[in-house]
N, C-alpha and C positions, 0 to 999 in steps of 0.2 A: 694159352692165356685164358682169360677168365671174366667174368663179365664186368668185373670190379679194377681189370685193368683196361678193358674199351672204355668204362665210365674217368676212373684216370687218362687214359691218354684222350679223351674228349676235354677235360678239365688242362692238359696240359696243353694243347690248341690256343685256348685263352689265356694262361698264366708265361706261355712265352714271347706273345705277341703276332701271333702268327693269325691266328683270327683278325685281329684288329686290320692287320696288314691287309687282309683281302679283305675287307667290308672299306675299308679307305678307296680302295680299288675299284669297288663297286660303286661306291659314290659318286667318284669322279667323274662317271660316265651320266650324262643328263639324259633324263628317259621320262620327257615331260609327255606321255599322253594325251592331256588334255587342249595343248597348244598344236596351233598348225605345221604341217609341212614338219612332219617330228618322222618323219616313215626309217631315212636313214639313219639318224641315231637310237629311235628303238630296236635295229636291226644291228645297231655297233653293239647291244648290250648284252646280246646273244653269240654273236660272232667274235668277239673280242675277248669278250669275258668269261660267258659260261657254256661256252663249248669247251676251248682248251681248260676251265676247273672241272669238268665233269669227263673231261674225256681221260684226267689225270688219275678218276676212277674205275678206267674201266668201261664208262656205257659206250654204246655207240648213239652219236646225234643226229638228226633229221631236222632241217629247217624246213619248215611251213609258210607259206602264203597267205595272208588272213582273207578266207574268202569270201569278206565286206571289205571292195577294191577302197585303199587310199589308208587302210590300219592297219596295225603292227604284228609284226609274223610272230607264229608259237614255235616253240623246240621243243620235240618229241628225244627222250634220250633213255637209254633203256639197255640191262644187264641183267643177262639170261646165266642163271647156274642149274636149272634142274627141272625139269618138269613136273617133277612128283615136290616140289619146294612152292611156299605160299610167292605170291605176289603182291606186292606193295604197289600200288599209285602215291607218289606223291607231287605235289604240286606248290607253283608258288607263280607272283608276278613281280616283273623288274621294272613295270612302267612308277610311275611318281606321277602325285600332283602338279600344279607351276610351282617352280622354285620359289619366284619372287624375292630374290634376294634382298632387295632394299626394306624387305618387313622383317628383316633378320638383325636381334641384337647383335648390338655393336660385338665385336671381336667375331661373330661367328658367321660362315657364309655355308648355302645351304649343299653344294658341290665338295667340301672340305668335312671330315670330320674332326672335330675338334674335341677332346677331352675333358673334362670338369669334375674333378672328382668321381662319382656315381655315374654322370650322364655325358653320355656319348649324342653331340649332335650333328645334325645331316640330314639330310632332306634324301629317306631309304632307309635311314638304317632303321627306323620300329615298321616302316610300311613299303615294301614288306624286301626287301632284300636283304636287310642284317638277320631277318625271320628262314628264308629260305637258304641263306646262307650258314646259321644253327643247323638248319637237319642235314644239310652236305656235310659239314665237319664233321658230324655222329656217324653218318655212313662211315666217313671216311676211318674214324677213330676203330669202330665194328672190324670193318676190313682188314687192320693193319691186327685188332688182336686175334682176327682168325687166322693172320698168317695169308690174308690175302683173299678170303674170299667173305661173302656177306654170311652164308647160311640161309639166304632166299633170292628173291630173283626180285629188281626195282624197275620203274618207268616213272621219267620223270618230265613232267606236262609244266611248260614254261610261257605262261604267255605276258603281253606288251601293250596292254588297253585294259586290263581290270577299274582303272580308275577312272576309264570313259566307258564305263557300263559294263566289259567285257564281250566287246563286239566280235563275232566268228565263232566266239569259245564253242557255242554248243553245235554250233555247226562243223565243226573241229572234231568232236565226240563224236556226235554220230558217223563221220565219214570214217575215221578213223579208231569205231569202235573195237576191232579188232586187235587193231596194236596197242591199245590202251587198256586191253582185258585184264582184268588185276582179280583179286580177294577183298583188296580194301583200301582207301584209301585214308593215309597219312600226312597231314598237312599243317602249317600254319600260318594263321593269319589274324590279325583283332590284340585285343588286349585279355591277359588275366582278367578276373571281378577283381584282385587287389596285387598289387606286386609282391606280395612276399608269399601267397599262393597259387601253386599251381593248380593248372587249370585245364580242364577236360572239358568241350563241349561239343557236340552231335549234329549238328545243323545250323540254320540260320532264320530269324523271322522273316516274313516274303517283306516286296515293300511296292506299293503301287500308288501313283501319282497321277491325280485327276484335276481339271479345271471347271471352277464353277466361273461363268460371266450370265452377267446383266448388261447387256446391249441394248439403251430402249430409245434413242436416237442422236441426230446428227448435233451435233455441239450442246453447252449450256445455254442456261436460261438463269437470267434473274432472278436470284435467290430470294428476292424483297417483291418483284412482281408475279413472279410466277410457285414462290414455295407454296405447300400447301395446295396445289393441284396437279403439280405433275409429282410423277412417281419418283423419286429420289434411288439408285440403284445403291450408292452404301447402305441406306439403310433397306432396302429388298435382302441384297447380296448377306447380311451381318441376319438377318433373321433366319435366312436362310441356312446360314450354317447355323444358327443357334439350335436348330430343328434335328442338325445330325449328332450334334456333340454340345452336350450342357456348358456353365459356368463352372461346372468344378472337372469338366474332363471326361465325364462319363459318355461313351456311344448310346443313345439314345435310337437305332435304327437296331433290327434284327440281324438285316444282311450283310450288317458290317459287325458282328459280335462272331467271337468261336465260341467252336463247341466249351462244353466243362473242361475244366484241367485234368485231364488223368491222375489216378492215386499217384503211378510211377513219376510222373514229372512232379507232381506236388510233394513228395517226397523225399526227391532228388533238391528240390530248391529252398527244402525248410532250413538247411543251415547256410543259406548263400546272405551274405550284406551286401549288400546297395550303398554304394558311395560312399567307403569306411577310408578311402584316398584322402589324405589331407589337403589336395587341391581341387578337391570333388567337388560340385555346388552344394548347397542346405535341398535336402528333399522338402517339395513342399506336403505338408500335412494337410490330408482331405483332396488331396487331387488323385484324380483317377478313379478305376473302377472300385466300389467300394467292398468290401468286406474281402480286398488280396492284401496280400504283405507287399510292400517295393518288388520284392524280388519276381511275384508272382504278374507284377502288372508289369514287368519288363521284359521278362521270360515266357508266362504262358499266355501273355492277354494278348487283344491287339490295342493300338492306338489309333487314333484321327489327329494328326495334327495340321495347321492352319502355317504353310508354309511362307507363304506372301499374301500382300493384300492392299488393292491397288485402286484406288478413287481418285478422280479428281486432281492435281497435280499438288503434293504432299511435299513437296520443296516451297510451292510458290499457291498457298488457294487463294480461290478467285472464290467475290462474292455471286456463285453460278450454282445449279444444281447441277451436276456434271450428269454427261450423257450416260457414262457407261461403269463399270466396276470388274474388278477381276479376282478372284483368289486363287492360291494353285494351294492343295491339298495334299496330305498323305497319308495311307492306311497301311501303318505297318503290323501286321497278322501275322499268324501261327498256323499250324498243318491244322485242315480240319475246315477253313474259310475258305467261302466257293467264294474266289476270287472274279471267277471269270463271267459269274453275271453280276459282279458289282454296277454296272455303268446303266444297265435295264433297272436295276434296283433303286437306284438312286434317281431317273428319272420316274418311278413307279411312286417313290417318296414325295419327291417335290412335286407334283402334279396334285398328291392327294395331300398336301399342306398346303395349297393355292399359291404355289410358285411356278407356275408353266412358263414364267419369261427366265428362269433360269435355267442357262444353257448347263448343262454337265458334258465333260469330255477328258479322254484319256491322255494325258501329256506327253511328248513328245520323253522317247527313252526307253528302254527296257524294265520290263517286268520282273521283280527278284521273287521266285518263287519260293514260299515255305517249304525247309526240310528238316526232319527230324529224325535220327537213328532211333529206334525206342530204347530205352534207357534200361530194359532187359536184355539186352541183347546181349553176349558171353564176350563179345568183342570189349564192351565198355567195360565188362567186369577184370577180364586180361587187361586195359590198360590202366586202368584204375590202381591194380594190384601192382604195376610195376613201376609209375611214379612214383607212387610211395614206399614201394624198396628202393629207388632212387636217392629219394629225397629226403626221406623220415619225415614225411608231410602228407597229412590229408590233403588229397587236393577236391578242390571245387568240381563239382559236375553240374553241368549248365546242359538242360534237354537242350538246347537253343542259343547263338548269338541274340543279343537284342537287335543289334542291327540286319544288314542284310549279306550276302555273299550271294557270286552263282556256282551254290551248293549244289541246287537239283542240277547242274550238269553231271556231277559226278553220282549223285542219288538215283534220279529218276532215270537220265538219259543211257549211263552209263550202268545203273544197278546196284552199285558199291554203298556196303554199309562206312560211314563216315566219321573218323575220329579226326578232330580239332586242336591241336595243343600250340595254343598264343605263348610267344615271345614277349610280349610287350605289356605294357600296364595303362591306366586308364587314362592318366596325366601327361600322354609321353608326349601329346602336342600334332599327330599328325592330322595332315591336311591342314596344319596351319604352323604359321612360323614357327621355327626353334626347335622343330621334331627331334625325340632324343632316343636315344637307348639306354638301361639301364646295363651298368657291367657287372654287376653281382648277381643280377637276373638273368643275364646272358649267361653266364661261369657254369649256372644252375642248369637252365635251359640245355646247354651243349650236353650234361653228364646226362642230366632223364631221358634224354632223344636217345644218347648213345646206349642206355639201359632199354629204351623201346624197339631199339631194332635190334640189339640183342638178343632181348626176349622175343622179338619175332622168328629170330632163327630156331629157338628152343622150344618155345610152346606152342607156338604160332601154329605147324601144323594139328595140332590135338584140338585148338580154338578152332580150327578151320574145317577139320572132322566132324566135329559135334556139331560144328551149324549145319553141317550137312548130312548130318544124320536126322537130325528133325524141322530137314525142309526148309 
């Protein structure tokens, strides 16, 4: 068979119902992360689910213990055909936001998928197990046209807390660097930049979350007897950040700015649009750094943004100058920003803008660190070239998520150069009520995956020579 029939029997997956039928399946099972005492149902969604769908292909599985006691285990599963044949990493997570059912329109509840023309809802299917559930069928479809085998060799990394930081993940990697040695890793997870193209992206922006407070004593004071001599910490705290990031958005601090945009990234993002979704918000004009396009202040810049901000009591204010103030902040950055003396920097800033009673400190959580494949790389050019024999569509190349993932577990910790190809689109709703999946984007999705691990059996080794021919 041929590679035009794994892209048909991938497309016939979906047009008989049989996809739909496991991702209902997958639903059904709650895998809320972020809620407590979730240890045994993260543990049903492995043992239930995708052990016996992946053992149906052949790997063998290993269940993990997350070695941060009281979070959700990974599954290590993994089909060896050849030594001298590439290696694939791919990856995916089964955990979910809260349900919250009761913020779910009416007819639709988040454990059920329900159908609606175009959109498939349920609380999993765009984030991310109707996603990881895509590149199982493509294996699966590859397999049945070779007659049973892939034409490379897969490991598939399963974890059960991505949406509580991805707690263990990298300490998972390192222990387990060996069984997880690959060539490259193929994954998905995020959205397209628009649903009707596909999309190729390389990494992720980091994202670090820091608190400023103005603590400057025990209760208020008499806004009418005492304004005007004591120090007011809203407004210390609002100048204070006015110091780090202007009124139109711009980083005003060095430490927190990257480097230049690379020609190759800037390159790569001159035909991208920014919120061309009919459900997108309006971009506002003059915000952000100046002289990028949307594309470039999303993808190669960093941001500051002003995440909460907390005076005084903003349900009920008293005529008082309140004691104290809080902001919590975020710097979401690109490869290239020394993240790691952000916190020296910024008390280095406020000290010498005569703010010494502003405390800076690092928030409680995980750090998302920036990664980027370089957009030269022979890997991106092979995948590039083979969604769009896929598809008959250029597809988007993003150096970068805007948002964050923990990419450098697989980049930095692991070594592996990083292709990204999203299932989902930018509207689909997750992390908040009504999450959908689109079914004409899914149809699509199942055939390009099934044409990429094709083509990984085909050309894959000659892509994987040449990198290693020049280092």
């Amino acid at each position: 068979m041929s590679r035009r029939d794994a892209i048909a029997l991938a497309h016939r997956h979906y047009d008989d119902g049989s996809f739909l039928a496991v991702l209902r399946e997958a639903v059904a099972l709650p895998t809320e992360s972020q809620a407590p005492d979730q240890g045994p149902a993260l543990a049903a969604y492995l043992t239930q689910f995708m052990i016996p769908a992946v053992s149906r292909l052949g790997l063998t599985t290993r269940l993990l213990d997350n070695p941060q006691a009281g979070r959700g285990p990974f599954l290590i599963a993994t089909r060896h055909e050849g030594v001298d044949l590439p290696t694939v990493l791919t990856y995916g997570h089964g955990d979910t936001v809260r349900n919250y059912p009761e913020q779910w329109r009416e007819g639709l509840h988040p454990l059920q998928v329900t159908v609606e023309g175009e959109r498939w809802y349920g609380r999993g299917t765009a984030d991310n197990k109707g996603q990881h559930l895509v590149n199982l069928g493509a294996l699966a479809a590859v397999m049945q046209a070779r007659g049973g085998h892939l034409g490379f060799n897969v490991t598939l990394l399963i974890e059960m807390g991505e949406e509580a930081g991805s707690p263990g993940l990298r300490e998972v990697c390192r222990a387990e660097a060996e069984a997880l040695k690959s060539d490259l890793l193929i994954a998905s997870d995020g959205p397209r930049i628009e649903a009707a193209r596909p999309t190729l992206f390389l990494g992720s922006r980091g994202g670090y979350t820091f608190e400023l407070v103005v603590d400057l004593r025990e209760g208020g004071h008499h806004s009418g007897n005492w304004g005007g001599l004591l120090r007011n910490p809203g407004t210390v705290l609002a100048s204070a950040i006015a110091s780090l990031v202007d009124g139109r958005g711009q980083i005003l601090v060095d430490a927190l700015r990257p480097p230049p945009i690379p020609e190759g990234v800037r390159a790569a993002l001159s035909d991208i649009t920014v919120g061309g979704d009919p459900n997108a918000p309006a971009i506002d004009d003059g915000w952000g750094e100046p002289g990028l396009t949307p594309a470039e202040r999303v993808f190669g810049w960093n941001t500051l943004e002003v995440l909460a901000f907390k005076c005084g009591d903003p349900e009920g204010p008293q005529n008082a100058v309140p004691p104290s103030a809080k902001a919590t902040m975020q710097l979401r950055f690109v490869v290239g920003t020394d993240w790691e003396t952000l916190l020296p920097a910024l008390r280095a800033h406020l000290d010498a803008k005569g703010f010494p009673m502003v405390e800076v400190r690092q928030a409680r959580g995980e750090v998302f660190r920036a990664t980027r494949l370089p957009v030269e790389d022979p890997w991106v050019t092979w995948a590039l070239a083979s969604i769009e024999a896929s598809t008959g569509k250029r597809p988007a190349l993003l150096p970068n998520l805007g948002g964050s993932l923990p990419n450098d577990a697989f980049s930095d910790i692991l070594g592996l150069p990083t292709l990204w190809v999203p299932h989902s689109y930018p509207a689909c709703s997750q992390h908040a009520p009504d999450e959908h999946l689109l079914g004409g984007l899914t149809r699509e999705a199942l055939g390009l995956m099934a044409g990429l691990f094709w083509d990984l059996g085909e050309t894959g080794p000659a892509v994987l020579a040449g990198r290693k021919a020049v280092g």
